[in-house]
C-alpha positions in Angstrom: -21.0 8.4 -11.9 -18.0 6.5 -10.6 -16.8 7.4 -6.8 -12.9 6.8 -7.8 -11.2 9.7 -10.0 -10.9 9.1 -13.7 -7.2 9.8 -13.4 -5.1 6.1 -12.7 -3.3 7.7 -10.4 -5.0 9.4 -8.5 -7.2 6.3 -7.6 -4.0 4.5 -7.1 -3.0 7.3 -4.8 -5.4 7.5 -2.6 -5.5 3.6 -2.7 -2.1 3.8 -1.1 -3.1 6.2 1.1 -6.3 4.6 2.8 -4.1 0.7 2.6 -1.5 2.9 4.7 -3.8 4.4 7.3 -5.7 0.8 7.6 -1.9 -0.9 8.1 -0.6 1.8 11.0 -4.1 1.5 12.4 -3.4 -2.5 13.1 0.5 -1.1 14.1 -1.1 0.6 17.0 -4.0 -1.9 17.9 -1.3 -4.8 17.8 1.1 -3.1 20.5 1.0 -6.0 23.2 -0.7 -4.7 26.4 -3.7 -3.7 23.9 -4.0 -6.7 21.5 -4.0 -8.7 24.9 -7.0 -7.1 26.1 -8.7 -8.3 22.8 -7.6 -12.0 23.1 -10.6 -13.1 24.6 -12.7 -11.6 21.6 -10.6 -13.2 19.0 -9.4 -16.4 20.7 -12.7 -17.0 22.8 -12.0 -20.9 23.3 -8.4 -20.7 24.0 -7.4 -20.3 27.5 -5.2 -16.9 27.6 -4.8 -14.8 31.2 -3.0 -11.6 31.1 0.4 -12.0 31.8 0.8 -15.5 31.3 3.9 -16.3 29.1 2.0 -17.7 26.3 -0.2 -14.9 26.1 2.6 -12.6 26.3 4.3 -14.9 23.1 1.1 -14.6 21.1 1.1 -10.5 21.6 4.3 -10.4 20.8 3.8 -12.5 17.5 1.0 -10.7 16.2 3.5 -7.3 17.2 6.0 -8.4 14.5 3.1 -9.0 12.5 1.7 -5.6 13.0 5.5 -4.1 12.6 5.4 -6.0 9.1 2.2 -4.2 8.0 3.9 -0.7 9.6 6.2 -1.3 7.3 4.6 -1.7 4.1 2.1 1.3 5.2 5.4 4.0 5.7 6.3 2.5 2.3 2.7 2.8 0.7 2.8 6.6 2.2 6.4 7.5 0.8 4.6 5.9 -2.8 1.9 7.7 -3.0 3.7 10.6 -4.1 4.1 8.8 -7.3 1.9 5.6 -7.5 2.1 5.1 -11.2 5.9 4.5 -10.8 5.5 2.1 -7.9 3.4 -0.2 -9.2 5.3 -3.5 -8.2 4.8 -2.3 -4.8 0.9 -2.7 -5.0 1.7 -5.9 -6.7 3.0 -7.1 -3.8 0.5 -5.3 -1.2 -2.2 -7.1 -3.5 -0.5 -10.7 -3.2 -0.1 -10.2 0.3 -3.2 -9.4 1.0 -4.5 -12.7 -0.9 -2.0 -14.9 1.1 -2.2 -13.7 4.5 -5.5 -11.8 4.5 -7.7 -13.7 2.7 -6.2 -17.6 2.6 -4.7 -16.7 6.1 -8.5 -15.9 7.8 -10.2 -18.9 5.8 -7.2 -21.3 7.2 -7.9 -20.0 10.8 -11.3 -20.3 9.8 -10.7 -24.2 9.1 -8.5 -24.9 12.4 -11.4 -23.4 15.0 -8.7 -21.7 17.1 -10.2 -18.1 16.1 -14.1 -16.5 16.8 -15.7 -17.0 12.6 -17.5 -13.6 13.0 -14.1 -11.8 14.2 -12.2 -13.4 11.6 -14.5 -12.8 8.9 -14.6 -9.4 10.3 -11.2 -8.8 9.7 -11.1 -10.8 6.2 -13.8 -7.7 4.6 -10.4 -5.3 4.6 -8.3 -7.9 2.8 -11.1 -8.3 0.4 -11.4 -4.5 -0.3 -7.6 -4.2 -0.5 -7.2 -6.8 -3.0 -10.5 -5.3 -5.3 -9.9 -2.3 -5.1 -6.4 -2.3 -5.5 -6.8 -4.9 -8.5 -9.8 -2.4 -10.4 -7.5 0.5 -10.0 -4.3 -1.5 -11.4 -6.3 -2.3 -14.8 -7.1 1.4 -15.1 -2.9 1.6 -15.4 -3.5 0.3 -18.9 
């Protein structure tokens, strides 16, 4: 007994639906005065004090990040209403998940800069993304 629907896109919907939640979840945790307070978690060798320019810089980086993945998450939502004819659109969630998600958290793995446990942590998504998303886009056929 499978746990996805036998219908293409229905999987596909609710693919788009649960990448779209995950995406405005990190919109929300990214907003600067909270992604500060995790700083010391992620970046646990970097000196970072609250309110310092550069820590203020970084927040605001990984804001337009954040705003980036808001983005694609509104778009994922308005999609879902018809996933089977927005499939370039999951295409491109798929390759971005790859590039930044995956290739992005095993390059701040190489640098040092970043905890291995958190980043790892927040690779398993990226990883789910991509599968899933991938498995559900050969059912399209």
């Amino acid at each position: 007994m499978s746990l996805l629907p036998n219908d293409a896109g229905t999987g596909l919907r609710w693919w788009m639906r649960g990448t779209a939640a995950f995406y405005l979840f990190v919109l929300l945790a990214s907003c600067p005065p909270v992604v500060e307070q995790l700083f010391p978690l992620v970046y646990p060798h970097l000196d970072l004090p609250r309110g310092a320019p550069v820590t203020e810089a970084l927040a605001d980086a990984w804001f337009l990040l954040a705003l980036g993945l808001g983005v694609l998450g509104g778009m994922l939502l308005h999609a879902s209403r018809d996933p089977l004819a927005h499939l370039p659109l999951v295409h491109l969630v798929i390759a971005w998940e790859l590039v930044v998600g995956i290739a992005g958290g095993a390059y701040f793995l190489a640098r040092g800069h970043v905890d291995p446990l958190v980043t790892t942590a927040l690779t398993v998504p990226s990883v789910v993304i991509v599968g899933s998303g991938r498995y559900l886009l050969g059912r399209t056929r």
